[in-house]
N, C-alpha and C positions, 0 to 999 in steps of 0.2 A: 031196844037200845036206840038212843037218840044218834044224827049223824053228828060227827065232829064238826066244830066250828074253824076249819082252817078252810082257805080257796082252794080251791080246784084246779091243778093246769098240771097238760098233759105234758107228759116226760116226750123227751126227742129221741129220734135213734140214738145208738150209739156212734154210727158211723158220721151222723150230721155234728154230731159232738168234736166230735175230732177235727173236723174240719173248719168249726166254728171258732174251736178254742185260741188262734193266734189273731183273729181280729174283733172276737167278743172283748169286753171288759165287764166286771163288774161294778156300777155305778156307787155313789155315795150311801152308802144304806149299812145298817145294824145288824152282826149277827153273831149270835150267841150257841154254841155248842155244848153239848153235857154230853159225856163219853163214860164207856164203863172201862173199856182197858186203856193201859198206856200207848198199846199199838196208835191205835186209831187216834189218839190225842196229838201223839205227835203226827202221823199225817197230817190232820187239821191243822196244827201249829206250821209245817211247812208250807200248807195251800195259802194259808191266810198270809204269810209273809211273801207270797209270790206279786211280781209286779202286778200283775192283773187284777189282783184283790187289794193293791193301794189306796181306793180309793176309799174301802170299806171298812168300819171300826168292829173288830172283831174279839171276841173273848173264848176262850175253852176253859170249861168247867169237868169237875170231874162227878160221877153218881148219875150218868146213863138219864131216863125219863123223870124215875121220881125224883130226882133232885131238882130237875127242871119244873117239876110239877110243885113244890113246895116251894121255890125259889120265888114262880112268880104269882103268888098266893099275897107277896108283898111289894110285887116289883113289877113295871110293865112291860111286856112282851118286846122281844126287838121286832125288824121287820122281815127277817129270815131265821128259821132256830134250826138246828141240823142237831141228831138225836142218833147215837147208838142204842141200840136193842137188843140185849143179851134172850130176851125170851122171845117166842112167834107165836102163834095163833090168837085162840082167845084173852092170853095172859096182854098179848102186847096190844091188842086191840081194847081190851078194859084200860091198861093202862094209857093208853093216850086219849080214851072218856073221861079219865081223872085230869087232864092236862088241859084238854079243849075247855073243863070250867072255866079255868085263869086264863084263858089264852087269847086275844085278840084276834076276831074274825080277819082281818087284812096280814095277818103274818104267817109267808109261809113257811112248810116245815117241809125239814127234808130227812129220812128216815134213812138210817144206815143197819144193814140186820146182818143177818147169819145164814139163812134161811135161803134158797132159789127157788121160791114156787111162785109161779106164774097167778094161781089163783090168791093168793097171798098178796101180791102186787097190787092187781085188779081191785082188790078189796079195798086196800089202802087208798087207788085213787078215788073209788067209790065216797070212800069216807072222807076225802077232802083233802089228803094229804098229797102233795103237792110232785115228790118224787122218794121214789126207795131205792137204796144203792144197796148191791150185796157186798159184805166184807169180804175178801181186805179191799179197802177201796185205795187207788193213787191219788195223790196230791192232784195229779193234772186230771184224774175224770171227776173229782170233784167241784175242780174249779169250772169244768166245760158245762154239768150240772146246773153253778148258780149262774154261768152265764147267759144259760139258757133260757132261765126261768126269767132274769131280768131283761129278753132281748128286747122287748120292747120297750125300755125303760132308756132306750138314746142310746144305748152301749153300743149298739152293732153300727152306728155313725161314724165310729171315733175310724179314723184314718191309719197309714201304717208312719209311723215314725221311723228313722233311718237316722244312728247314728256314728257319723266318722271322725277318728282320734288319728294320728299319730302317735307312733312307736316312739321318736323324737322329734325336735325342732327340726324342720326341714326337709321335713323325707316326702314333703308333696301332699300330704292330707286334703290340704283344702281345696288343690289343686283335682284331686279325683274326685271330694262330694260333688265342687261346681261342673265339671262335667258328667259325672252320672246323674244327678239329678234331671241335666237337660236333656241328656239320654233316655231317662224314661219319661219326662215330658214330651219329647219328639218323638220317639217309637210308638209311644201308646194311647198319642194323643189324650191325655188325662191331665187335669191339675197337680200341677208342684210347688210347693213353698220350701224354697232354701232359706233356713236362720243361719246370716253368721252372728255366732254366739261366742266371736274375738271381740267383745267390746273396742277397747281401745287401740285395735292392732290389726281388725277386718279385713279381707282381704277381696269379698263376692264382689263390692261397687267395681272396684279397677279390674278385676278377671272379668265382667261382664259389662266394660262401659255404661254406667248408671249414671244417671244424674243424683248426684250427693246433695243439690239444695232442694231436694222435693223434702228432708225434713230427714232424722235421726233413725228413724225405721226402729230397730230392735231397741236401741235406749230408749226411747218414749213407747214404745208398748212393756218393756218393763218395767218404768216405772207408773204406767196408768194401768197395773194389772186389776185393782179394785172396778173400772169401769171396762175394763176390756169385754170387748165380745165381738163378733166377727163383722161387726159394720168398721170399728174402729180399726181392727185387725186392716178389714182391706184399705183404710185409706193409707196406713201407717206399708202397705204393699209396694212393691217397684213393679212395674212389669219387666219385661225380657223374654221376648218372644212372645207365641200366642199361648202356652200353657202354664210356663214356668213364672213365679214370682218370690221377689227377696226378700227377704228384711236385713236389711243392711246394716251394719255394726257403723259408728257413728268415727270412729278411725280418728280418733283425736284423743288429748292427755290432757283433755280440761277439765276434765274430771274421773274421781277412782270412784268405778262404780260394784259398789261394795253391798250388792245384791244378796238376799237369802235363794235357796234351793225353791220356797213357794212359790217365787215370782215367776221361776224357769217355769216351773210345773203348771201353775196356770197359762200364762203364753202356749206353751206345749199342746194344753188341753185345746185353747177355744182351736188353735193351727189344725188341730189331726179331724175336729169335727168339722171342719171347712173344707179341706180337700181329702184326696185317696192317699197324699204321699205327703210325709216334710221329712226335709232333707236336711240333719241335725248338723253342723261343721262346728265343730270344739277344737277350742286353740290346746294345742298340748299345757294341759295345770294341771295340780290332783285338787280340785276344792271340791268342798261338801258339796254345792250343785253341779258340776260336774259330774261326778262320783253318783250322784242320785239320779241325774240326766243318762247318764251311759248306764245303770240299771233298770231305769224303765224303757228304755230302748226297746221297739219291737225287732232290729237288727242290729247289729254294732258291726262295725267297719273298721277295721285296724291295718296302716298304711306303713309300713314298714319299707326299708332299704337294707340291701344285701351286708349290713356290716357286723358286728360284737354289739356294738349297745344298742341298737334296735333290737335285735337277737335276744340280747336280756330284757328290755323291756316291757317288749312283745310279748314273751314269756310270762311276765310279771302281770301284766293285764288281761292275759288270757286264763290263768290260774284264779285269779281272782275274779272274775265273771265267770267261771262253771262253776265254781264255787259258790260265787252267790246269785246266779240264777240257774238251779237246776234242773228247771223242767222249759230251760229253751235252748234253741240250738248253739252250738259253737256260735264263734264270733266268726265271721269273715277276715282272713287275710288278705291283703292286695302288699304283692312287694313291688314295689317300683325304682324307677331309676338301675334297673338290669342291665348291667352290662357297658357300662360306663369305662370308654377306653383308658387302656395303664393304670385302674382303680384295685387293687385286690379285694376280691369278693368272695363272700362265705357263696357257694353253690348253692342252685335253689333247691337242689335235693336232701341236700344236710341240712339249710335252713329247717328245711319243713320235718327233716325226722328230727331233731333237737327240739323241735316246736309239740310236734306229733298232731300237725297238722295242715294239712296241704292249702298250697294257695289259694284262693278263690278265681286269681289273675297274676298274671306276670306282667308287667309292663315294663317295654324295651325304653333304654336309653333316647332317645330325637332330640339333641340337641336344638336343632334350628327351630321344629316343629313347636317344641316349648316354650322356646326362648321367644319365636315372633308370636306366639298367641300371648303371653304373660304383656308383654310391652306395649302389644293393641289393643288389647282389653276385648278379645276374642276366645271363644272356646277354639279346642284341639279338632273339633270336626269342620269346623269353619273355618281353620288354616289349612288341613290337607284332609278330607274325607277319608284320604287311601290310607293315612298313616295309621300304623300297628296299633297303637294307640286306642282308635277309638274302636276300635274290637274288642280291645281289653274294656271299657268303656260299657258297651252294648252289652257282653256278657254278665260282667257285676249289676248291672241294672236288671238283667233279667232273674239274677240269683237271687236278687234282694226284695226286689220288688214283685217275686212269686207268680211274672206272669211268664209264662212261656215263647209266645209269639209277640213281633210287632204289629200292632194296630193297621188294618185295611187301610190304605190312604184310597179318601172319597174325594169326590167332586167339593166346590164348596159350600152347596146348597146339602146340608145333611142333618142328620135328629140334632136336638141339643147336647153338649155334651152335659159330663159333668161337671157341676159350677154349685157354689157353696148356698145356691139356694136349694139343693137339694141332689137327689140322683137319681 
């Protein structure tokens, strides 16, 4: 018996899987499934609809191997084929000799069975097949699967995206990305890119004294998204500070910038392959890119105050993101503006059981603390280090940002860091 003509690569633990899966993606690439039951079809139906799989043009077929084998008898192979296998031993090993005829040496495959035998596996990668997953398989270890297979395909580049909404107008949103962003740029001494993505209404330039004549920042990288790529990215950059950089919303009504969901989506891409973190700020809209922006989100951040239509709205947006991502975590709550004198407030304890979900952060009331950082175009840490505030601050940048501790502060002779020539 000849060997099969698919590549060869080795499966990863299971546990490196898990760990991989929230900063793998799967890159632009083709993949085609043939399934014998409805179970397993709809798993595949859900992985493939998962953000992480966006980028990749996917189909499920129904009729397991030999459909697949007769299929592409006229058709050519995608670049990944994922194959349920109702039979094992000999049956299933003839049967994928009948498929490796059609099959494209450079495509791999990934076997899903019935079966748990260890020499059964072994065999399989002997014979070139790429990985075998036992049934019933989840959405998410499939997805951790192809991420694995493509890591070297740029995917394990891509950065953590972070994005923050408002419950309503006014309840602070942009006011908490700009400073947690600089929070985890200062803590953890790492690259940040905050997009504000209020076109006409931005607000990072003035919270973080910018010069506005170095050029439009976020309007002219969306609309040069066809040449974009991260030389152009950094010039269309602001600095502030040694880690943190803007792209500044152009804060003017000369024009209604009536962008599609692509433009976002590339911007998005070249940002997260350039640094460890971008820091998404969405003016409260429901538009399509929006709406597509907050579902591919590696976080989403929802900035709520203590009142009724936060309450419902919050709600609103929180049902609808577990809904439609359900193999990621909850959203982050941050309620803010707490305890706002002679204001009635819904409690943050009923808040959070109405919600059935607890805060990430509380953040107290500080009048003066707000009000002088907003009018000198200063962060909250920079007007009063001690104030409550930036606890609340530190914390959400640690939840979010998945690191634990603050970064060693060294001397200033030390390695390079990370900079988007690489890591």
């Amino acid at each position: 018996m000849t060997n099969l003509a698919f590549k060869i690569t080795a499966p990863a633990p299971q546990g490196c899987r898990a760990q991989t899966l929230d900063t793998l993606r799967v890159p632009q690439i083709s993949v085609h499934a043939f399934c014998d039951t409805p179970e397993t079809a709809a798993t595949l139906e859900a992985a493939f609809a998962d953000r992480r799989m966006s980028r990749a043009h996917a189909s499920v077929y129904p009729g397991g191997i030999p459909a697949a084998a007769a299929h592409y008898r006229q058709a050519t192979t995608p670049n990944l084929l994922v194959l349920e296998a109702s039979d094992a031993g000999s049956r299933l090993l003839a049967d994928l000799e009948i498929l490796a005829e059609v099959c494209d040496r450079s495509t791999k495959v990934v076997v899903i069975g019935k079966v748990n035998d260890i020499r059964l596996y072994r065999e399989l990668l002997d014979r070139g097949i790429s990985e075998y997953l036992v049934a019933p398989v989840e959405p998410v270890g499939l997805i951790a699967a192809v991420a694995q297979l493509y890591r070297d395909a740029g995917a394990s580049k891509l950065g953590r995206s972070l994005a923050f909404i408002g419950a309503k107008g006014g309840v602070g949103s942009s006011v908490v990305a700009h400073n947690v962003a600089a929070a985890i740029a200062r803590s953890y001494d790492t690259e940040v890119i905050l997009a504000d993505l209020d076109l006409p209404f931005g607000s990072a330039s003035l919270a973080l004294n910018l010069d506005q004549e170095k050029g439009q920042g976020i309007a002219d990288a969306l609309a040069n998204t066809g040449r974009l790529d991260d030389v152009l990215l950094e010039r269309l950059l602001t600095k502030s500070g040694e880690h943190l950089s803007v792209l500044s919303a152009p804060a003017t009504l000369d024009h209604c910038h009536d962008l599609d969901g692509g433009a976002f989506e590339r911007l998005i891409e070249v940002a997260q392959a350039s640094v460890p973190f971008v820091v998404l700020d969405l003016p409260h809209v429901w538009m399509p890119w929006a709406k597509s922006t907050l579902l591919a989100a590696d976080e989403v951040v929802i900035t709520a105050t203590p009142d009724l239509t936060s309450l419902r709205n919050a709600k609103n947006l929180i049902s609808f993101l577990t809904q439609a991502r359900p193999n990621d975590a909850l959203p982050k709550l941050v309620l803010n503006q707490v305890g706002v004198p002679k204001r009635a407030e819904i409690k943050v304890d009923k808040f959070a059981a109405a919600l059935e979900l607890e805060p990430a952060a509380c953040i107290p009331f500080e009048a003066s603390v707000f009000s002088t950082a907003a009018n000198e175009g200063r962060l909250v840490a920079d007007v009063s280090a001690k104030a409550r505030a930036c606890s609340a601050f530190d914390h959400i940048a640690r939840v979010i940002s998945g690191r634990n501790a603050p970064a060693i502060r060294k001397g200033r002779f030390s390695l390079e860091r990370f900079r988007r020539t690489g890591r």
